[in-house]
C-alpha positions as CSV (number, residue, x, y, z in Angstrom):
1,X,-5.7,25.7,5.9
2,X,-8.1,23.8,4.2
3,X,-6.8,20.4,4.5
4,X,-8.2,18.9,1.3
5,X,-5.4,21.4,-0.4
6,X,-2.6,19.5,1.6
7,X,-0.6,16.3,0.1
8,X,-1.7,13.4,1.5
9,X,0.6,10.7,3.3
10,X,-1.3,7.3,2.2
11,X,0.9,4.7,3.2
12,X,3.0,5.6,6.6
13,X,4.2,3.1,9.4
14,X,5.3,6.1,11.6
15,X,5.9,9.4,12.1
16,X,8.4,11.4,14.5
17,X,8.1,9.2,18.0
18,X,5.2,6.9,17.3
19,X,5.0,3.5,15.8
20,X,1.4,3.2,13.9
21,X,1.3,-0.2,14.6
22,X,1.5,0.2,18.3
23,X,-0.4,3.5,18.4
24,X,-3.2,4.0,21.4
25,X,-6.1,6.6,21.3
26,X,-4.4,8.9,23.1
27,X,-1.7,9.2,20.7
28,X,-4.0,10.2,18.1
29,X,-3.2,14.1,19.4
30,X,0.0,13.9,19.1
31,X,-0.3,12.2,15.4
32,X,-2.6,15.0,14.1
33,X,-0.5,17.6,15.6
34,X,2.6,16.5,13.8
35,X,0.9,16.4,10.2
36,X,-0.4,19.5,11.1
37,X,3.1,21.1,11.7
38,X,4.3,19.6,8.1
39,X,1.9,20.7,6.3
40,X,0.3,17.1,5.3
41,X,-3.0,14.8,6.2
42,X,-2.4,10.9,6.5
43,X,-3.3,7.6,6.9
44,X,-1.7,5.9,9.4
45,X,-0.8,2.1,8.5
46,X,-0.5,-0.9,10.8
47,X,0.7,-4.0,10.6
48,X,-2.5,-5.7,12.7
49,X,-1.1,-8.5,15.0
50,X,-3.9,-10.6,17.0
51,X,-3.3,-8.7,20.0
52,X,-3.3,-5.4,18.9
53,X,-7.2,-5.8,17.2
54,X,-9.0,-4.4,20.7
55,X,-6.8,-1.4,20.4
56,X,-7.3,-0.4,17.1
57,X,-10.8,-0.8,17.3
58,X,-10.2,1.9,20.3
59,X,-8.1,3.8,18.1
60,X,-10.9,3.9,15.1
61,X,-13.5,4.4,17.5
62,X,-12.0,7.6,19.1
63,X,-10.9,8.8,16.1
64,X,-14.2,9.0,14.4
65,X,-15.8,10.5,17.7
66,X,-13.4,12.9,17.5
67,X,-13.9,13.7,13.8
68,X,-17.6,14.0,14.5
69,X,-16.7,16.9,16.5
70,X,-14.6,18.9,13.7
71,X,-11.3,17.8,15.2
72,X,-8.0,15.2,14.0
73,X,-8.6,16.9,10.8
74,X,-4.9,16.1,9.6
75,X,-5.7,11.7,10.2
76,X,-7.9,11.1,6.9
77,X,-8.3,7.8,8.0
78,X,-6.0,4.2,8.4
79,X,-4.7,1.5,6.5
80,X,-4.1,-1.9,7.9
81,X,-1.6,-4.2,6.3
82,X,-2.7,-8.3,6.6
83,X,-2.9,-10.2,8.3
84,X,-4.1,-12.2,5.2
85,X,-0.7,-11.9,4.0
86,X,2.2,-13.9,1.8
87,X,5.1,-14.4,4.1
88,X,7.7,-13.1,1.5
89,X,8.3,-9.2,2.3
90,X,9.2,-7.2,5.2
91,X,5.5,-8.2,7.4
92,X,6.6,-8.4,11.2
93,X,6.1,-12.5,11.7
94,X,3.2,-11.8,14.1
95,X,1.1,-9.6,11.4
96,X,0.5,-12.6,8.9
97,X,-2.2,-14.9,10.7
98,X,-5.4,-16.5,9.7
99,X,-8.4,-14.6,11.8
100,X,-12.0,-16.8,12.1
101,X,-15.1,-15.4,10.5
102,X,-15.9,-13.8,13.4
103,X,-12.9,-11.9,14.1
104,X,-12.8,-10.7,10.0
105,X,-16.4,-9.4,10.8
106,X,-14.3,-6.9,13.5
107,X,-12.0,-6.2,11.2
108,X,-14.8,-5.3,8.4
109,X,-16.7,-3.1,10.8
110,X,-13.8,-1.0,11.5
111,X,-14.3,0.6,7.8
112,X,-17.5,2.5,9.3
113,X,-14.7,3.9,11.3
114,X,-12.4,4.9,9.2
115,X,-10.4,1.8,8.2
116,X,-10.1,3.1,4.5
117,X,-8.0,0.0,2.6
118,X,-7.2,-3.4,3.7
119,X,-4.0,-4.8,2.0
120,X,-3.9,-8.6,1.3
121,X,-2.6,-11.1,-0.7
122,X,-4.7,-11.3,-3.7
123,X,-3.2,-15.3,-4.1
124,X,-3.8,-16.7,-0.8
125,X,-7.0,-18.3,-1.7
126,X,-9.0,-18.8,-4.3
127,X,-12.7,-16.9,-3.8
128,X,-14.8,-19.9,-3.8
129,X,-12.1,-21.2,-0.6
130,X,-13.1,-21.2,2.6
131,X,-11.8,-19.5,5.5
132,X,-13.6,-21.9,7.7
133,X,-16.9,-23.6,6.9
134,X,-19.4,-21.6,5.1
135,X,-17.4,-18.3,5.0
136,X,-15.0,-18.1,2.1
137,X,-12.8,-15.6,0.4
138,X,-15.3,-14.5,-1.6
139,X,-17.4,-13.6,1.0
140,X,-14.6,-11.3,3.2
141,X,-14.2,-9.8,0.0
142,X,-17.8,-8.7,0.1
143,X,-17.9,-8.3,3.9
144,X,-14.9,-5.6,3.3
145,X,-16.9,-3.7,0.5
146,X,-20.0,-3.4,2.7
147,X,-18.7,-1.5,5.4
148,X,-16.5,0.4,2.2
149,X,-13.1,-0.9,2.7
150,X,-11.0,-1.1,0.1
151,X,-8.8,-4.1,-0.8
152,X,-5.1,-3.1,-1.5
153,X,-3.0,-5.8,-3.5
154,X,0.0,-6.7,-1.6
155,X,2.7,-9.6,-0.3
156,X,2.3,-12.2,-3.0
157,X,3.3,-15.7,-2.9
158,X,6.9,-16.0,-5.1
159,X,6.3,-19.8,-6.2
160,X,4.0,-19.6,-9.2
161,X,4.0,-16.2,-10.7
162,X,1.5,-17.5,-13.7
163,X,-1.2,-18.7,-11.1
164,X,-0.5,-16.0,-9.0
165,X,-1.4,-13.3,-11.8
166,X,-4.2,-15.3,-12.4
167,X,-5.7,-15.0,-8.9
168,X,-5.1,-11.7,-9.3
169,X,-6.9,-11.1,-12.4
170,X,-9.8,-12.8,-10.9
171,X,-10.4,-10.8,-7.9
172,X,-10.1,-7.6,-10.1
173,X,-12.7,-9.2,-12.5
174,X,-14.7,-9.9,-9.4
175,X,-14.3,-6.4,-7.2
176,X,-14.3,-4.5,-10.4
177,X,-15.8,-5.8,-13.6
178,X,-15.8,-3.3,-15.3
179,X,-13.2,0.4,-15.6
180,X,-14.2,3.5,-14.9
181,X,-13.6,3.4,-11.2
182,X,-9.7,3.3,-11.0
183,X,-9.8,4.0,-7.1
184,X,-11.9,0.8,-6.4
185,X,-8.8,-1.3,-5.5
186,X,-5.4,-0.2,-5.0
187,X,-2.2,-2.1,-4.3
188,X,0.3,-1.7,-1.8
189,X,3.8,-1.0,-3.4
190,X,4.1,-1.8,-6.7
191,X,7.2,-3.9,-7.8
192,X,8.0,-4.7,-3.8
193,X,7.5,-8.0,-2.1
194,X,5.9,-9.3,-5.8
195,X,7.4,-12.0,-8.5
196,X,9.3,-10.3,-11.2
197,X,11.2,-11.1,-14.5
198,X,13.4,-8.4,-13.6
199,X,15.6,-6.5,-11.1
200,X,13.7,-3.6,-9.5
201,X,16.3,-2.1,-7.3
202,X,20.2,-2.1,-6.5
203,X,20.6,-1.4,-3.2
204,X,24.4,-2.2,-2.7
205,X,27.6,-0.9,-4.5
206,X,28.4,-4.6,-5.3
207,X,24.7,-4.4,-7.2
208,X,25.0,-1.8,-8.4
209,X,28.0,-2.3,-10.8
210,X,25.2,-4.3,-13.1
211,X,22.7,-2.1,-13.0
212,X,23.4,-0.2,-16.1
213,X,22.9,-3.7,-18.0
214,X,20.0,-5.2,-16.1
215,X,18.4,-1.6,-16.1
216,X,18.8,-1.9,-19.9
217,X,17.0,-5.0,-19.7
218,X,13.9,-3.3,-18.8
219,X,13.7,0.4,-20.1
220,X,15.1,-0.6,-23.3
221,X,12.6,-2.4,-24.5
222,X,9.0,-0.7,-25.5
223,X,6.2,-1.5,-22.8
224,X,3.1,-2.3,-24.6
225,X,0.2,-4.6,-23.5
226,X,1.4,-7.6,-25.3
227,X,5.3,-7.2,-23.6
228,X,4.7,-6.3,-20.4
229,X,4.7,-9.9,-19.1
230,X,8.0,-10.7,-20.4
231,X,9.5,-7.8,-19.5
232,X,8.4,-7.3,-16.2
233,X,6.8,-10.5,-15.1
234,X,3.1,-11.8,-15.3
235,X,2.1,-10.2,-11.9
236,X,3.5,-6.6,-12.2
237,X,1.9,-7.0,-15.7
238,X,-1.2,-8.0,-14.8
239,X,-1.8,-4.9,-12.2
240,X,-0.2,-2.0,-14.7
241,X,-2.7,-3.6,-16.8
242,X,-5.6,-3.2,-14.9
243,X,-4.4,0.4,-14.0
244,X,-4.5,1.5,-17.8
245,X,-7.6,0.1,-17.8
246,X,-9.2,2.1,-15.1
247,X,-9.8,-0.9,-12.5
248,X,-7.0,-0.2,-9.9
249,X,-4.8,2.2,-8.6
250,X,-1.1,1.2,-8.1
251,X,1.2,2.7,-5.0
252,X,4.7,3.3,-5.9
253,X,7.6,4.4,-3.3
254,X,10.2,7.1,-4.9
255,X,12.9,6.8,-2.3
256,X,15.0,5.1,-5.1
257,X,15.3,2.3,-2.8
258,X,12.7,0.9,-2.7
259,X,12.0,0.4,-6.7
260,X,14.9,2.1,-8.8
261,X,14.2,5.7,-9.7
262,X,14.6,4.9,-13.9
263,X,11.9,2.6,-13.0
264,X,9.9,5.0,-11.3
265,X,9.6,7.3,-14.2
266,X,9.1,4.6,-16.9
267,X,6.2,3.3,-14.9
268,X,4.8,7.2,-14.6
269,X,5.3,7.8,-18.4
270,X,4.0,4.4,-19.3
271,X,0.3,4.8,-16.9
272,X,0.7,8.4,-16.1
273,X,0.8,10.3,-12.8
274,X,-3.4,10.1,-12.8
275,X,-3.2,6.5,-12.3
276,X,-0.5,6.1,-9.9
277,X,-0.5,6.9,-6.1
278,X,2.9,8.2,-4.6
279,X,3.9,6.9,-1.1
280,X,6.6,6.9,1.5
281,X,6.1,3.6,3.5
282,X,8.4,5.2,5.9
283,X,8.3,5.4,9.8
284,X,11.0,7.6,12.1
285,X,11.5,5.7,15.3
286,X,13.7,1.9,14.8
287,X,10.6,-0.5,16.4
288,X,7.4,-1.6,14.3
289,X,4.6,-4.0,15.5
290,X,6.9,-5.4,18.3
291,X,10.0,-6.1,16.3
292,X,13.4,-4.1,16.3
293,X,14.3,-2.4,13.4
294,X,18.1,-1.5,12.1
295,X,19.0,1.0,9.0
296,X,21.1,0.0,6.4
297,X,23.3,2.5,5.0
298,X,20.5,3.3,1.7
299,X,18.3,3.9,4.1
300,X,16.5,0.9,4.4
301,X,14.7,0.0,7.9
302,X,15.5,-3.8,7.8
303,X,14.1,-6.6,10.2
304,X,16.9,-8.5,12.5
305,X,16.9,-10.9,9.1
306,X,17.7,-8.3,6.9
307,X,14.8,-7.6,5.1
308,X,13.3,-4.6,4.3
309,X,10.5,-3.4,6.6
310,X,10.1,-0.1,5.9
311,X,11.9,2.9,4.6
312,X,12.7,6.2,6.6
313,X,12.9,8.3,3.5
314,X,10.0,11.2,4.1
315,X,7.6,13.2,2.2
316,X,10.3,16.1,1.2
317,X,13.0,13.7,0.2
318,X,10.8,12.1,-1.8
319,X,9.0,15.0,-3.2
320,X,12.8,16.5,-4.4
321,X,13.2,12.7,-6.0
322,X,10.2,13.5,-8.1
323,X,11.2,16.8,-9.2
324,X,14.7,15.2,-10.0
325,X,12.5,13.0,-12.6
326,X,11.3,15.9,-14.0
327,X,7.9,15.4,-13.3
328,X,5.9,18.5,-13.0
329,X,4.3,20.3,-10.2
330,X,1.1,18.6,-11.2
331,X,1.8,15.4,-11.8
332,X,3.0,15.6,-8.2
333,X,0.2,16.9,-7.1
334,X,-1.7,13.8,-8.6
335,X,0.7,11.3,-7.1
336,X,0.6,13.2,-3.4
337,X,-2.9,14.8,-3.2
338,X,-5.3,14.2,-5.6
339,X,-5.1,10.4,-6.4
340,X,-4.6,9.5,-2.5
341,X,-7.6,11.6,-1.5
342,X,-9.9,9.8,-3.9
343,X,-8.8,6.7,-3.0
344,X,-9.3,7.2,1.0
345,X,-13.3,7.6,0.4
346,X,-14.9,4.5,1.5
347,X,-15.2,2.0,-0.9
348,X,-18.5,1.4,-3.1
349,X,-19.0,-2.4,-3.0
350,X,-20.0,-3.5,-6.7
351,X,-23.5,-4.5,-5.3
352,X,-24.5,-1.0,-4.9
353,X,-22.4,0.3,-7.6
């Protein structure tokens, strides 16, 4: 089958025994045969701790030897989460770290093989800050774009949502100036491990007895340019923004635990399912980057802290969650196939652009 007809899997810690995060070369076989049996292509994620850099850079370097010779057809290519990273959020401790100028160089090379998106906290520094002397974030930004890897929004600071949003804005203004390109940047999952105005989920019975008010709270009221702010927050508001205006593509997770599924289909009526990416953020086995995972009784992978890591809600369950919304068999397709393909082709950097 050709596999640019298959749904794509963009944002995935794990699937059946093996943890992306801690994957080797020779489990790269045993990935691709998996996806193959379901029916699927994906891009594994990883959570990149110090000590794990040497093995992905085996990892990208047999897989694009490999894909040079017509074979891992179902791996499209790999996401790494951090390690430029806010601390709020479900990021192993060891996958937020500061890496020298030297070490982000490694990193940026790896999107000649196949690294496809990047995610990082768009308010960690300003782009005129330096990293150390004479490299700033301004200039990993552009390193990353050279060797086409694309920045994904994620894991923002929860102290200042106003100067957050504003840091956000500026690194869309700088990576993409101008619409037209909506797969240019992406975000990891929208509403998750982000400042809000309002509650995105209700994960326990106790919760959920105010959902029906607090939900109220937010469908109730019309979205519109000049409300979104208020009624979501400046830094949800500032990305759906930038998504209606062609300069970003959000991710959103359709479990229904991760972000509320009422939420989910105001936000797909509101940008519509061509601007919107649909992921699992799920992995199958209870370990990730090093660290232990336990479920929760929603479903919820959580850390030994209790926060959410990942989800272990797959492709079909979420697929059926989808159809539940009503959405149609091509609006899925745009979530699951279409809109993730696009936005796995390396990056143009706006120099060349």
């Amino acid at each position: 089958m050709d596999r640019m007809t298959l749904p794509m899997l963009y944002h995935v810690h794990g699937v059946g025994p093996f943890d992306f995060s801690s994957m080797t070369p020779g489990d790269l076989d045993g990935i691709d045969a998996i996806a193959r049996e379901r029916g699927v292509t994906l891009v594994p994620t990883i959570f990149l701790r110090p000590e794990y850099l040497d093995t992905l850079a085996a990892v990208c370097q047999h897989w694009q030897e490999r894909r040079e010779a017509g074979e891992l057809a179902h791996i499209a290519g790999f996401g790494v989460e951090g390690p430029l990273l806010g601390v709020s959020g479900g990021v192993p401790p060891a996958g937020c770290w500061m890496p020298d100028a030297k070490t982000w160089g490694r990193i940026a090379a790896l999107g000649d093989l196949g690294l496809g998106y990047l995610v990082i906290a768009p308010d960690a520094l300003a782009l005129d800050e330096e990293i150390e002397s004479g490299f700033c974030f301004g200039d990993l930004v552009d390193l990353l774009q050279q060797h086409g890897v694309r920045l994904a929004f994620g894991h923002f600071r929860h102290d200042d949502p106003e100067r957050s949003a504003a840091m956000t804005q500026a690194l869309i203004d700088y990576v993409a100036p101008a619409g037209g390109d909506r797969y240019r940047l992406v975000t990891d999952h929208l509403y998750n491990d982000m400042p809000r105005t309002f509650v995105h989920a209700w994960r326990t019975p106790e919760a959920r007895k105010d959902r029906p008010a607090q939900l109220a709270a937010v469908l109730d009221r019309p979205w519109r340019p000049d409300t979104l702010a208020e009624i979501l927050g400046p830094v949800p508001a500032t990305i759906i923004q930038a998504a209606l205006d062609d300069r970003l593509t959000p991710m959103l997770n359709f479990d229904g635990n991760h972000v509320d599924l009422e939420i989910c289909r105001a936000t797909v009526a509101y940008l519509g399912a061509e601007r919107i990416i649909g992921i699992t953020d799920h992995i199958e086995v209870l370990d990730m980057a090093g660290e232990q995972l336990h479920a929760a009784q929603n479903g919820l992978l959580l850390r030994g802290d209790n926060i959410v890591a990942a989800g272990s809600t797959g492709f079909e369950a979420q697929i059926a969650n989808m159809r539940g919304l009503g959405l149609s068999d091509a609006e899925i397709d745009q979530l699951v196939r279409l809109n993730p393909q696009r936005a796995i082709a390396p990056a143009v950097s706006k120099a060349s652009s």
